[in-house]
C-alpha positions as CSV (number, residue, x, y, z in Angstrom):
1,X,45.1,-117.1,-67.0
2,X,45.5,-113.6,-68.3
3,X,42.6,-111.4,-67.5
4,X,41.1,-108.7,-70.3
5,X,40.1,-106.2,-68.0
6,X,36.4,-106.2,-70.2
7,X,33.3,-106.7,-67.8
8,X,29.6,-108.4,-68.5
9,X,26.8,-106.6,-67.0
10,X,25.4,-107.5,-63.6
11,X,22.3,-108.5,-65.4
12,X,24.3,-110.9,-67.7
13,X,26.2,-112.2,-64.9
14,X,23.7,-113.1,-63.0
15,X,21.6,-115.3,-66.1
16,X,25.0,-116.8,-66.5
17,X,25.3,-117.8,-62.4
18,X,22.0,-119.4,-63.2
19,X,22.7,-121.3,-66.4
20,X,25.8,-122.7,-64.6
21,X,24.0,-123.9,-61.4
22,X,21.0,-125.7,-63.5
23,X,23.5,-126.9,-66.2
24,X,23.1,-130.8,-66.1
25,X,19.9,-130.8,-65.1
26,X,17.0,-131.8,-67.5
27,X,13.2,-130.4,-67.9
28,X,10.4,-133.5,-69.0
29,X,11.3,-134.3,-71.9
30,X,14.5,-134.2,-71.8
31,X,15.3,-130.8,-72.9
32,X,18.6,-129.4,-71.0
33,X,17.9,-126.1,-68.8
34,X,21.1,-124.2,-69.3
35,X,24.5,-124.1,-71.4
36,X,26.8,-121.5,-69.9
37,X,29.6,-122.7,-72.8
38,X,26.7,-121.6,-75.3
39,X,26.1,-118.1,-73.1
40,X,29.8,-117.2,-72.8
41,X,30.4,-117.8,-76.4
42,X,27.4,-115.5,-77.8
43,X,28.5,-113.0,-74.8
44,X,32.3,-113.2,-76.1
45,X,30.8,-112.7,-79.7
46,X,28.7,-109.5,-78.3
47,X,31.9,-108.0,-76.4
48,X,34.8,-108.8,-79.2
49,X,36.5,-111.4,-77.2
50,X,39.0,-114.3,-78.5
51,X,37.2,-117.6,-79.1
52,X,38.6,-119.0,-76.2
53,X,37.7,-116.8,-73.8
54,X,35.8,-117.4,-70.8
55,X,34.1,-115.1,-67.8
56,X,35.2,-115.9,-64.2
57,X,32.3,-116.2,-62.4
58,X,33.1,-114.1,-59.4
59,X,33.4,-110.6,-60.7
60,X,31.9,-111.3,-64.6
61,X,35.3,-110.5,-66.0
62,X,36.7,-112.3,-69.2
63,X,39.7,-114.2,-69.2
64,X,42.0,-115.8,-71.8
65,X,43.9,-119.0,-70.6
């Protein structure tokens, strides 16, 4: 894993942390309550990162594998 040294905000950390905990889980109706893939896409879009970047978690750093 090779780290890009480029950092998400606190803020968008934090909605990600979220998304990633409720990911799986279902409102009525069945509508899905978060989709962390779908947020670190559109926040690698917004920060110029490859496609295949992710974000650890820990620190809301982006990381190419």
């Amino acid at each position: 894993m090779k780290r890009l040294n480029v950092f998400i905000t606190k803020k968008e950390l934090e909605q990600l942390k979220t998304e990633y905990r409720s990911s799986g889980m279902f409102l009525s109706g069945g509508m899905p309550m978060g989709n962390p893939e779908k947020t670190v896409s559109s926040l690698g879009k917004k920060y110029n990162m490859p496609s295949d970047a992710g974000i650890e978690l820990t620190n809301g750093e982006f990381v190419s594998p």
